[in-house]
Backbone as ProteinMPNN parsed JSONL, in Angstrom:
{"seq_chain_A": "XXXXXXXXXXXXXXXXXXXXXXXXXXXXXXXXXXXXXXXXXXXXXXXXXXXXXXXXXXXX", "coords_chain_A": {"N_chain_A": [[5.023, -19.947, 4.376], [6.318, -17.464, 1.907], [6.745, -14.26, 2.576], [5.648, -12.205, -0.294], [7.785, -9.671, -1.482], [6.509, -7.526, -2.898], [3.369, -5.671, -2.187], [-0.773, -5.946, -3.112], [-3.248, -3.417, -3.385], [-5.38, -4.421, -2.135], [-4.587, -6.476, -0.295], [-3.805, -4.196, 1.102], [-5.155, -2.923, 1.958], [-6.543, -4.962, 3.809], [-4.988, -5.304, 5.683], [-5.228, -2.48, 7.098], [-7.672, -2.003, 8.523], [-9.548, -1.848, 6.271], [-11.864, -0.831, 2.923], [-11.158, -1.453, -0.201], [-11.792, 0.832, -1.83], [-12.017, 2.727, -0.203], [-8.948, 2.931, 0.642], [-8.166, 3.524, -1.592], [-9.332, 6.46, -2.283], [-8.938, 7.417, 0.342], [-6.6, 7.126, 1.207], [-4.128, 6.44, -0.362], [-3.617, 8.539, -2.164], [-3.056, 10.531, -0.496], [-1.082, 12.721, 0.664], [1.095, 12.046, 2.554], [1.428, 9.086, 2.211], [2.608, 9.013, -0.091], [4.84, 10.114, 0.676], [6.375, 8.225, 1.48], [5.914, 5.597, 0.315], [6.39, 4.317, -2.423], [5.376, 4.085, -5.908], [4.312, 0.949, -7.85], [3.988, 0.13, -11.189], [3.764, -2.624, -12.573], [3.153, -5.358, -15.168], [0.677, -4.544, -15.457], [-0.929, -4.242, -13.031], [-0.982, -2.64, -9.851], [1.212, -2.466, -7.294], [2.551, -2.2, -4.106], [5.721, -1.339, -2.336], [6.086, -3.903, 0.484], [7.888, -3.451, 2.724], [7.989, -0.665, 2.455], [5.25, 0.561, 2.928], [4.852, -0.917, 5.738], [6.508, 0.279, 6.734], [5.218, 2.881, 6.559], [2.429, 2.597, 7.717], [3.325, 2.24, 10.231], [4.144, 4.855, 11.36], [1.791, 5.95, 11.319]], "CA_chain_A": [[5.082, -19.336, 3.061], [7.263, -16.624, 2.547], [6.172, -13.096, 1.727], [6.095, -11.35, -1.674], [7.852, -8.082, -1.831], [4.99, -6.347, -2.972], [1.248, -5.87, -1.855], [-1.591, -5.399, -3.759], [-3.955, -2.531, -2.454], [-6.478, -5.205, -1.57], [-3.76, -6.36, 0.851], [-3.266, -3.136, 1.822], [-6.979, -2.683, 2.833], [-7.027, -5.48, 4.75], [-4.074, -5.13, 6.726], [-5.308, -1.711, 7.932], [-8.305, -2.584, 7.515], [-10.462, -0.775, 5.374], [-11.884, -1.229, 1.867], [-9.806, -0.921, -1.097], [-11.934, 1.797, -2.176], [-11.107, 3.685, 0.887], [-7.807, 2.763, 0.681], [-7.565, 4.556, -3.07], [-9.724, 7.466, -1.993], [-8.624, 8.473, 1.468], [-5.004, 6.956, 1.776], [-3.092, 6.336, -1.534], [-2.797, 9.632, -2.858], [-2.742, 11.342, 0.594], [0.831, 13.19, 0.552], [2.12, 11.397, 3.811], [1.282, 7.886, 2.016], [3.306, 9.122, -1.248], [6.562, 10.6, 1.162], [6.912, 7.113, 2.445], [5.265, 4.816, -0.266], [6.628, 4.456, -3.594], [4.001, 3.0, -6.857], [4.962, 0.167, -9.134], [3.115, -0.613, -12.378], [3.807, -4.321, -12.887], [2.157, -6.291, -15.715], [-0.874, -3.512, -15.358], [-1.021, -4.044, -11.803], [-0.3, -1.352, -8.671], [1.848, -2.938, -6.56], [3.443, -1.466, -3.179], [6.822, -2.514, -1.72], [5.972, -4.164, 1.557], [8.61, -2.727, 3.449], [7.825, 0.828, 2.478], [4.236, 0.25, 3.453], [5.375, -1.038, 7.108], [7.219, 1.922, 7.577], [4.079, 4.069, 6.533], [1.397, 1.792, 8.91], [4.436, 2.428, 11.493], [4.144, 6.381, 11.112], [0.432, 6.408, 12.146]], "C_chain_A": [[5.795, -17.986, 3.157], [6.391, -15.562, 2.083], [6.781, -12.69, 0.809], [6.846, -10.194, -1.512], [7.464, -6.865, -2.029], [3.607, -6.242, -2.475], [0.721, -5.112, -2.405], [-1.827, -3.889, -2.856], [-5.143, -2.803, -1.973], [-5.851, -5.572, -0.167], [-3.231, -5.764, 1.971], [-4.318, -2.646, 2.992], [-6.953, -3.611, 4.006], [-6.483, -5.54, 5.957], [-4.659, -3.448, 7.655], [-6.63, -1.704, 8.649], [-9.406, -1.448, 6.78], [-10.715, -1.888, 3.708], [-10.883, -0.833, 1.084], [-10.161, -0.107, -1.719], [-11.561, 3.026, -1.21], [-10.029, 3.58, 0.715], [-7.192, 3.561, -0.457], [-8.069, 6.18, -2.959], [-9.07, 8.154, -0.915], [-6.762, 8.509, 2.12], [-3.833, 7.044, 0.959], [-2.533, 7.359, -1.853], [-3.035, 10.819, -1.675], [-0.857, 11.703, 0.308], [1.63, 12.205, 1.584], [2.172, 9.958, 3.354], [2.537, 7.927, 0.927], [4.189, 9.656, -0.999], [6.622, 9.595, 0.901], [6.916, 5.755, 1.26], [5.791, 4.673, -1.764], [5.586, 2.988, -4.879], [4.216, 2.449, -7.902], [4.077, -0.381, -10.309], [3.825, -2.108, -12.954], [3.026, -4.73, -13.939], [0.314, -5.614, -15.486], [-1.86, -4.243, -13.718], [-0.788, -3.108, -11.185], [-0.185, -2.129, -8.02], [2.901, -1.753, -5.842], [4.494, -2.446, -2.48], [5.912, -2.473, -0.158], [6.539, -3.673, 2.86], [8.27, -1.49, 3.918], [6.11, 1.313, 3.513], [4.013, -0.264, 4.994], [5.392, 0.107, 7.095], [6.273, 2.699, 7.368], [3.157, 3.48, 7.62], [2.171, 2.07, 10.24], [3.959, 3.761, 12.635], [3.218, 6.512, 11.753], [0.193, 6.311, 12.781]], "O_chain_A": [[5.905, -17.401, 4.234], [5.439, -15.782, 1.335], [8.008, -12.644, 0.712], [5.964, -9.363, -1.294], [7.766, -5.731, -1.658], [2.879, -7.227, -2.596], [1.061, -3.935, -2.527], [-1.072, -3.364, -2.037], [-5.921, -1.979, -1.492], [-6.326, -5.175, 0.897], [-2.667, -6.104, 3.011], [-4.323, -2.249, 4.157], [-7.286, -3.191, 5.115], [-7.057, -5.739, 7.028], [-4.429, -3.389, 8.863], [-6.446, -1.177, 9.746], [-9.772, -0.319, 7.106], [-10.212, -2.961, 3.374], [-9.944, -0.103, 1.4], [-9.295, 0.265, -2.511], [-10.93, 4.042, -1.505], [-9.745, 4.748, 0.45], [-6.098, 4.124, -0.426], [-7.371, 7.072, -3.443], [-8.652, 9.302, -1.066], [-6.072, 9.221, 2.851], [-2.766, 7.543, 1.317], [-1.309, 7.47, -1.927], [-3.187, 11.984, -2.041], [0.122, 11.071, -0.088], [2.715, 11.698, 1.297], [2.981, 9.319, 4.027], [3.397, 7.047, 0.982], [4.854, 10.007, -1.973], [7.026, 9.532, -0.26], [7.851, 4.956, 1.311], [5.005, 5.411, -2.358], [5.307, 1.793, -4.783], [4.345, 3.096, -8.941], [3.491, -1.45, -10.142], [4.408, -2.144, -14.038], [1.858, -4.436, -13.687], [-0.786, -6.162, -15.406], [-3.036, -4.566, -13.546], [-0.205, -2.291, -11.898], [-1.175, -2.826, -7.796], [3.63, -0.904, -6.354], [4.402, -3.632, -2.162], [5.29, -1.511, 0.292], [5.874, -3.503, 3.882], [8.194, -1.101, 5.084], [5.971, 2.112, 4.439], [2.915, 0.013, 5.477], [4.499, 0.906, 7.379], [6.356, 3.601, 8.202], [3.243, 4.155, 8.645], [1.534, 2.107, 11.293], [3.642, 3.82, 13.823], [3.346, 7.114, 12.819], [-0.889, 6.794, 13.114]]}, "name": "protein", "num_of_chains": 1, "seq": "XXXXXXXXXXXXXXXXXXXXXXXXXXXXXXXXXXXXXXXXXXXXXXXXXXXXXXXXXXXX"}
């Protein structure tokens, strides 16, 4: 299956892993998440590019 482009921030949790309340509290709107990370409102979703999100998980 191929991958989406984007990932939730459930996705995001699990890949690092953490909850996705941690993930909105201690990582999202950290500055070093929001150099690297750019935030897409979709259809009243938050969706992160996948890519960008690598390259931040990279960083740490």
């Amino acid at each position: 299956m191929e991958e989406s482009y984007f990932m939730t921030r459930k996705q995001i949790a699990e890949k690092i892993p953490c909850s996705a309340n941690f993930f909105d509290e201690k990582i999202r709107y950290s500055q070093n998440f929001k150099d690297i990370v750019s935030e897409k409102n979709l259809s009243g979703k938050v969706l992160f590019p996948r890519k960008q999100v690598n390259e931040y998980l990279e960083s740490v």
